[in-house]
Phi, psi and omega in degrees: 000120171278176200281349192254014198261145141250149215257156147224128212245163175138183193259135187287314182245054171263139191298318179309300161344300205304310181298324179301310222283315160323293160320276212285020158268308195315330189244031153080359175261137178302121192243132131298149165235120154219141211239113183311313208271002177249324176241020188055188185276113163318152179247002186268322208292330164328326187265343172282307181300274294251292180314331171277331182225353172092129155314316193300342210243357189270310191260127210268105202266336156303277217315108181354313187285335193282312184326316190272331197305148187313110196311330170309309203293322183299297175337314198255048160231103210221350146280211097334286180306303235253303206280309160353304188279333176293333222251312173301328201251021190195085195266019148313331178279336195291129160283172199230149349278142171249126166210131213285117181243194210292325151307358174085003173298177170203115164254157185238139177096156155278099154220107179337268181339296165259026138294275195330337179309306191301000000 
């Protein structure tokens, strides 16, 4: 990642994915794309989010993959550690987009009002 690049992380075809990916070409900004479901979850960049924004806030508990998921399983994601392992082995669970932006911030999720902020 160069210092003018922002990284975006996410599933190519989650619509929150598209709109971001859409926004930040619109305003023109160098974009990385990495696709959970094609290069998997970084786990060094993981432990940066998990530290920047809180697990709880890394795992998307609205979302389809948590909705299937085994009510034991929803149970034992009761940590860091515990949502880590979830988030590696079911990278479906992650909200989307988490993105590294050129300032070294990391936000999680779409919201138009506060890109434009940035």
């Amino acid at each position: 990642m160069t210092s003018m690049t922002i990284t975006l992380y996410g599933i190519s075809n989650c619509d929150t994915v598209k709109k971001a990916r859409a926004w930040l070409q619109a305003q023109g900004r160098e974009t990385q794309f990495h696709d959970f479901k094609k290069a998997g979850v970084p786990v060094d960049r993981l432990d940066a989010w998990v530290h920047a924004v809180g697990w709880e806030r890394l795992v998307n508990r609205k979302g389809t993959t948590w909705r299937q998921l085994d009510p034991s399983l929803q149970a034992s994601v009761v940590d860091a550690a515990s949502a880590k392992r979830l988030m590696l082995a079911q990278a479906s669970v992650i909200k989307r987009p988490v993105v590294e932006w050129a300032d070294g911030a990391i936000t999680v999720g779409f919201s138009e009002p506060d890109w434009a902020a940035r």
